[in-house]
Structures are given as structure tokens and as C-alpha cells.
Backbone bond lengths (Angstrom), bond angles and torsions (degrees), N, CA, C in turn:
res aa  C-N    CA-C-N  psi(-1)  N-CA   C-N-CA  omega(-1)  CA-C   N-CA-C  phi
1 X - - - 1.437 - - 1.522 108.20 -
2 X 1.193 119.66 134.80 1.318 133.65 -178.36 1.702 121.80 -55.26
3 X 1.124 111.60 -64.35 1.671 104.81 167.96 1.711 111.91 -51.71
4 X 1.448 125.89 -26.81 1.450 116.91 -165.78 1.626 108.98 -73.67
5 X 1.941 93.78 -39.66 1.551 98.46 169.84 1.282 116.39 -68.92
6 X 1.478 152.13 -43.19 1.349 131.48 158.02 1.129 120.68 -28.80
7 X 1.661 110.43 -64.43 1.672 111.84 -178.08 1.598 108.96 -44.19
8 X 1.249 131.27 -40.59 1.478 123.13 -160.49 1.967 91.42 -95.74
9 X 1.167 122.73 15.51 1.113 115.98 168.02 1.280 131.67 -100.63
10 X 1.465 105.39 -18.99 1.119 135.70 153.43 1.360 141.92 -111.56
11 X 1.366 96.62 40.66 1.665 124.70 159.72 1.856 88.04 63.59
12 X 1.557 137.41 26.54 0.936 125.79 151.28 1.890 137.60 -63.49
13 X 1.029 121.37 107.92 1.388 126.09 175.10 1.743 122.41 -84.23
14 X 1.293 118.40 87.10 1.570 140.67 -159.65 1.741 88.58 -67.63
15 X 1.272 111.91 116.62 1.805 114.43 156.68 1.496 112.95 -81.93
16 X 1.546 101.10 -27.75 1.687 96.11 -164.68 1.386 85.63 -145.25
17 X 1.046 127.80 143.32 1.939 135.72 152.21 1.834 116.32 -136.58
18 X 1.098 93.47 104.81 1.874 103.99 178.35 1.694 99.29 -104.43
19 X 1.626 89.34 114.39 1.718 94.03 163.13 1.374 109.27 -123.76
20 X 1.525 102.43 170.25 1.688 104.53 176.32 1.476 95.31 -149.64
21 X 1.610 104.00 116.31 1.456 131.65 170.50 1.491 127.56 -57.30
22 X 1.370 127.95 73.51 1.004 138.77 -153.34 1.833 112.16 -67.68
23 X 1.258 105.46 -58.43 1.795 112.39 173.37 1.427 93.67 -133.48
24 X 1.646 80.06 173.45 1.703 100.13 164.79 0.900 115.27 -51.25
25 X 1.604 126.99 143.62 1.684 116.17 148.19 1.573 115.92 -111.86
26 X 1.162 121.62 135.80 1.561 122.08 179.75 1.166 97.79 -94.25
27 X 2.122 94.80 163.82 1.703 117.72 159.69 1.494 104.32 -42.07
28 X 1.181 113.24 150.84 1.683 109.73 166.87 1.161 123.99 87.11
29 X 1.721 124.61 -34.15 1.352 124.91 -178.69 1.496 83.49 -62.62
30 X 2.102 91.68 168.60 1.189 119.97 159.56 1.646 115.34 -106.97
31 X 1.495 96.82 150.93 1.670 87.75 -174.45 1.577 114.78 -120.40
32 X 1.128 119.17 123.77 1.461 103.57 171.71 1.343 113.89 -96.86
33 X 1.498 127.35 148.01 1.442 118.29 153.96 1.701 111.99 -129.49
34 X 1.250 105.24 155.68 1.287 108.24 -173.34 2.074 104.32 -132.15
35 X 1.474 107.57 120.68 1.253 99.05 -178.44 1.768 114.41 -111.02
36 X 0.870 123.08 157.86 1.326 141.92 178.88 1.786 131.16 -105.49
37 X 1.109 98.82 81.93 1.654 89.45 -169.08 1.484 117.72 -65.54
38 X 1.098 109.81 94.34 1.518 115.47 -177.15 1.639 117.38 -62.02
39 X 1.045 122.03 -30.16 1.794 134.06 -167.35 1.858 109.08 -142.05
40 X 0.877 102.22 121.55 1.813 97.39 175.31 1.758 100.63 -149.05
41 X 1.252 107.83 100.75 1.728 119.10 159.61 1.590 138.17 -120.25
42 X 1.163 106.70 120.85 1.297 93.85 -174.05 1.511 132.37 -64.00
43 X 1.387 126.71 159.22 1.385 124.91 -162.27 1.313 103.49 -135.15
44 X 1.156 110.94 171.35 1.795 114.43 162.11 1.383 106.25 -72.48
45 X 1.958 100.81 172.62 0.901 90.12 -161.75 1.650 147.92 90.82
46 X 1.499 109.89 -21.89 1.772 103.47 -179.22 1.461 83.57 84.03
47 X 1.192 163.12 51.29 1.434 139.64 -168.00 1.993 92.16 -145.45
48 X 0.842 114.65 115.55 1.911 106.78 164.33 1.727 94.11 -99.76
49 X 1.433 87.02 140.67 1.944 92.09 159.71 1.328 101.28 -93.99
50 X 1.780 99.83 146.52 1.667 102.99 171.90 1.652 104.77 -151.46
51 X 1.194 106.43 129.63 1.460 123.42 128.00 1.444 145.37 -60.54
52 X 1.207 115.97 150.39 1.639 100.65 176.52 1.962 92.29 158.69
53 X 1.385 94.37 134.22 1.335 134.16 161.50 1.557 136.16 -94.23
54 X 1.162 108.05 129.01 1.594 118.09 -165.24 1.636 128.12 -104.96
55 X 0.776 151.19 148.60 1.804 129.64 155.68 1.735 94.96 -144.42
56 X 1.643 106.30 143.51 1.038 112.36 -163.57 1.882 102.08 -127.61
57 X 1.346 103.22 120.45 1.532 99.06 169.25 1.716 140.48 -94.16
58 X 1.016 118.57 -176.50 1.460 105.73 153.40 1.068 116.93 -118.85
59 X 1.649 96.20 -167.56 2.162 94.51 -167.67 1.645 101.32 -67.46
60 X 1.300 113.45 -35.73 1.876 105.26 -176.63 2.033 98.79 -61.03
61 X 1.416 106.41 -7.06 1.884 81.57 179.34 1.606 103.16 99.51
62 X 1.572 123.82 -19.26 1.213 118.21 -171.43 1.989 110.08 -79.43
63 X 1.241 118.91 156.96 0.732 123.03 -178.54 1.411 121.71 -84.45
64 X 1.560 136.24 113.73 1.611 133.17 166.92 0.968 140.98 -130.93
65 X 1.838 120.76 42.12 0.890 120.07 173.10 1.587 104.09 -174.62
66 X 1.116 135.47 113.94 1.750 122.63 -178.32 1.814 89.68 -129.37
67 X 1.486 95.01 176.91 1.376 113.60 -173.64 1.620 112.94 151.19
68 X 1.913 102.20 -178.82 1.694 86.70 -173.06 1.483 67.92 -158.91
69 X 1.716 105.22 177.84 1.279 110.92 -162.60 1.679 80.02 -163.30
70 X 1.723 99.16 161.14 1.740 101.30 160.16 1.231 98.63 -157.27
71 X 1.357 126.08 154.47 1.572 139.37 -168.68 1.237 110.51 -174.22
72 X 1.327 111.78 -153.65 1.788 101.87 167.65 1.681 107.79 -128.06
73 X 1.487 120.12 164.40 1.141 129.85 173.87 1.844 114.43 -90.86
74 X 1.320 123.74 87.07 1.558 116.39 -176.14 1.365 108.68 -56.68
75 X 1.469 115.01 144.86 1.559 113.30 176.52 1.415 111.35 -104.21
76 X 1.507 142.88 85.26 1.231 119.18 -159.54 1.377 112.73 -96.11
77 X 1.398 124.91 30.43 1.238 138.54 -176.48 1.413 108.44 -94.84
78 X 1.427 134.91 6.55 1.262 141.25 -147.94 1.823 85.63 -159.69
């Protein structure tokens, strides 16, 4: 699933992820998603808490996939 691979691309660690599968998606479509960081605090640790909500389209613009997730953001730059 597309938002999970961002999250793990950016060293995100998901506690909770609620989606809801709106349409089909085929081979071949394109997908957009767009997320929203609703909550971002820092923690001990190197650790940010985060929230944030997503909705994901296809190339026609239709909508197939929304949801939100929260976990923390690791900082491994520190």
C-alpha cells in the first residue's frame, strides 16, 4: 500500500493506520496521494509524535483510498 511505503521511507513507525478502500485500482493506473500532517511533537529520544491523514487519487481524479495513521517520526540524524 502506498502511504505505508512512504511512511517506511521516511523512517516513519505507524502505531495505528485506518484506511478505507474507496474503488478499484488497476495495473497501470496512476496513483496520487497527498498527506496532511495533522499533529507533529517532539519527544525524547530522537522520536517526533505524528499524526497525519491521507487521500489518494487516480489519473481520472477519482478518489480510492483515504485514511490517517499516527506513530512516531525517528530522527536518525542525531
Amino acid at each position: 500500500m502506498l502511504p505505508s511505503k512512504i511512511g517506511g521511507d521516511h523512517d516513519v513507525l505507524a502505531r495505528t493506520m485506518n484506511c478505507e478502500f474507496l474503488r478499484t485500482v488497476f495495473t497501470g493506473d496512476t496513483i496520487i496521494c497527498r498527506v496532511t500532517i495533522d499533529q507533529y511533537e517532539k519527544q525524547e529520544r530522537n522520536r517526533t509524535a505524528s499524526t497525519a491523514s491521507f487521500r489518494c487519487h487516480n489519473q481520472k481524479k477519482k478518489e480510492v483510498l483515504t485514511g490517517e495513521f499516527a506513530g512516531v517520526i525517528l530522527d536518525r540524524d542525531t
